[in-house]
N, C-alpha and C positions, 0 to 999 in steps of 0.2 A: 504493500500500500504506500510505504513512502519513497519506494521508484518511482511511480505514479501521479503522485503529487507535484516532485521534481518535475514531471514531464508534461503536468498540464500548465505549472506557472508559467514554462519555457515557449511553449507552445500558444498558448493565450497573446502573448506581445506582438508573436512571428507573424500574426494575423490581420469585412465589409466588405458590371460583369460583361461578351461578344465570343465565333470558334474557327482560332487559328493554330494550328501546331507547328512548329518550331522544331527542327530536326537538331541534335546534338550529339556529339560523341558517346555522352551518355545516357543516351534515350529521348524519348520524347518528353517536350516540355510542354505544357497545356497555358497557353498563353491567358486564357480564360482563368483559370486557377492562378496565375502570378499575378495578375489585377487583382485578384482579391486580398491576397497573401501583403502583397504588398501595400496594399489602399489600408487595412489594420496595420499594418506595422507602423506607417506614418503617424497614425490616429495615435497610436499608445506607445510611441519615441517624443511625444510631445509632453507629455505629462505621467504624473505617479496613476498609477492606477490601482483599486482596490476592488474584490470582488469573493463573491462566496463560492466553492465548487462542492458541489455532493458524488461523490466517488461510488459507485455502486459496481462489484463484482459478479460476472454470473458465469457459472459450469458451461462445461460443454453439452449441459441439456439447455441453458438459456434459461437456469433456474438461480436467481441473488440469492449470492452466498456471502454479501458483505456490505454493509454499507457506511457511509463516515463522510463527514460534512467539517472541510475547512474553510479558513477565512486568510484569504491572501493580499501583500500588500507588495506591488514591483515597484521600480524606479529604475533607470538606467541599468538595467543590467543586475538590480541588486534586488533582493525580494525575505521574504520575510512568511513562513506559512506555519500558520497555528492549526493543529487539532486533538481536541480531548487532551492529553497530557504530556504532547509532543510539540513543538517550538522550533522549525527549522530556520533559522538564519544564512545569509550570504551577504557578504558585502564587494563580491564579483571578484574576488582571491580567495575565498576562505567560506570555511562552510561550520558551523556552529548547530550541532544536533544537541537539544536539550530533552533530556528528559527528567521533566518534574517529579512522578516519581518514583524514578532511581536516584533522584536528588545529585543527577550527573549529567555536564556537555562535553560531549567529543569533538575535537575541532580538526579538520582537515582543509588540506588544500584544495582549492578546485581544480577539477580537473580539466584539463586540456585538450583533448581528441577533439577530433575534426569534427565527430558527431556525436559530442556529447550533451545530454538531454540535462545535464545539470546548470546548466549556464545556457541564459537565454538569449545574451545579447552576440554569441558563437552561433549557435542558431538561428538567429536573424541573418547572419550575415553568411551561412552557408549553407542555407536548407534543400538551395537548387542545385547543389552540387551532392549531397546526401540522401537527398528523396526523387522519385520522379513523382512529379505531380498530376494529379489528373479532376479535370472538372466535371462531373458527375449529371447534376442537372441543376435546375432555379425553382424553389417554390411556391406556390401561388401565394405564401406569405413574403414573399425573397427571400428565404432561406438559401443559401447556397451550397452546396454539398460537393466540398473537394475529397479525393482521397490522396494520400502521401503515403509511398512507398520504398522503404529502404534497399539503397542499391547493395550497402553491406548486408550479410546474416544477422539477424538477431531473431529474436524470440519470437516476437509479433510479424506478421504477415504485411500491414497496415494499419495506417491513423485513418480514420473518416471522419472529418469536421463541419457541424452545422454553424455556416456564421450568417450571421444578418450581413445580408448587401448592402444595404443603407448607411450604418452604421460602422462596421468593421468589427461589431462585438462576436463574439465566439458565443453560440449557444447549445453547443454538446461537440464533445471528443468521445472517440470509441476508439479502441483499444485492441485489434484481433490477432489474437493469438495463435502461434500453430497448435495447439492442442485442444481450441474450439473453444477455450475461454475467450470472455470478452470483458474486459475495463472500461466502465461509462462516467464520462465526467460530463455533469451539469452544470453550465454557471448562468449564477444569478447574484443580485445584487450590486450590475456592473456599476463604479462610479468612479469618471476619472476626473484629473486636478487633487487628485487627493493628498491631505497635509503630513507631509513625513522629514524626518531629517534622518543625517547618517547615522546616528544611534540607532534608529529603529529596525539596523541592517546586521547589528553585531549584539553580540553575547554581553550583557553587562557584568563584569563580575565583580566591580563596588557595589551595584547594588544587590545582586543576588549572593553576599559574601556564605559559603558553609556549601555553597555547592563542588562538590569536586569536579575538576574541568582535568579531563587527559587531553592533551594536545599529541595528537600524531602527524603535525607538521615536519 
């Protein structure tokens, strides 16, 4: 669950349509899908943004096997995701996992790879090189439904993204799994301009003194 979470704050900024494709060495590019991809990213490179996601797991019968609701705050690259008794921090070098209570944060470096889902402002900047994009259809709400597919292996097959056209807001990420599980992220309670400073991106440890902090930097 909190691979997931990393993957939907990163994914949420990356992101509000006409069908031309684009031929590239690697693979087709959905020129229809990078309007959109890039019409949000504009949107939420301009301001802090905050929002809620409800994380829902289901089997490979398509039966929720899990569900959990955090409250995310981004900025430049730097973000901040609380849920139930977990507290992940990033101030876009450094990653601060708290847990209240084991009354301990572990803090590591972030990490670097070309396609890594932990750092979002890496992901912005190399998602076309990572994923081949594909635009799906428009719906009669403007919804738009892209999917994003990894050129390397990994676990998931694909992302399927519902985002408002209008807007550039993200209103569901799915998750597919090769093993027929699926990871659904909901957001709601988009609101951007939102008031943050750089404290709100790192681990306080004047004020939380008695917590034990392992740095594995």
């Amino acid at each position: 669950m909190k691979k997931y979470i990393a993957i939907i704050v990163m994914l949420f900024v990356a992101l509000g349509v006409s069908a031309q494709i684009t031929h590239t060495a690697k693979g087709d590019i959905d020129e229809n899908a990078n309007k959109v991809l890039k019409k949000a990213q504009s949107v939420f490179d301009k301001s802090a943004v905050s929002f809620t996601v409800t994380m829902i797991n289901r089997n490979s019968e398509k039966k929720e096997t899990a569900r959990q609701k955090a409250d995310v705050l981004y900025s430049k690259g730097r973000y901040r995701v609380t849920t139930g008794n977990q507290i992940l921090y990033s101030d876009g070098s450094s990653v601060w996992q708290w847990d209240k209570q084991a009354n301990e944060v572990t803090v590591n470096t972030l990490a670097q790879g070309d396609d890594d889902l932990m750092n979002p402002a890496r992901l912005l900047a190399t998602y076309s090189k990572n994923f081949k994009t594909k635009f799906i259809r428009l719906e009669d709400d403007g919804t738009a439904v892209i999917d994003l597919t990894p050129f390397k292996s990994k676990s998931y097959y694909k992302i399927r993204m519902l985002i408002n056209s209008n807007n550039g807001h993200i209103k569901q990420m799915e998750i597919h799994n090769y093993d027929s599980s699926e990871g659904i992220y909901q957001i709601s309670a988009v609101k951007t301009g939102a008031k943050c400073s750089d404290k709100d991106f790192v681990f306080d440890t004047a004020a939380n003194k008695g917590v034990e902090v392992i740095d594995m930097r």
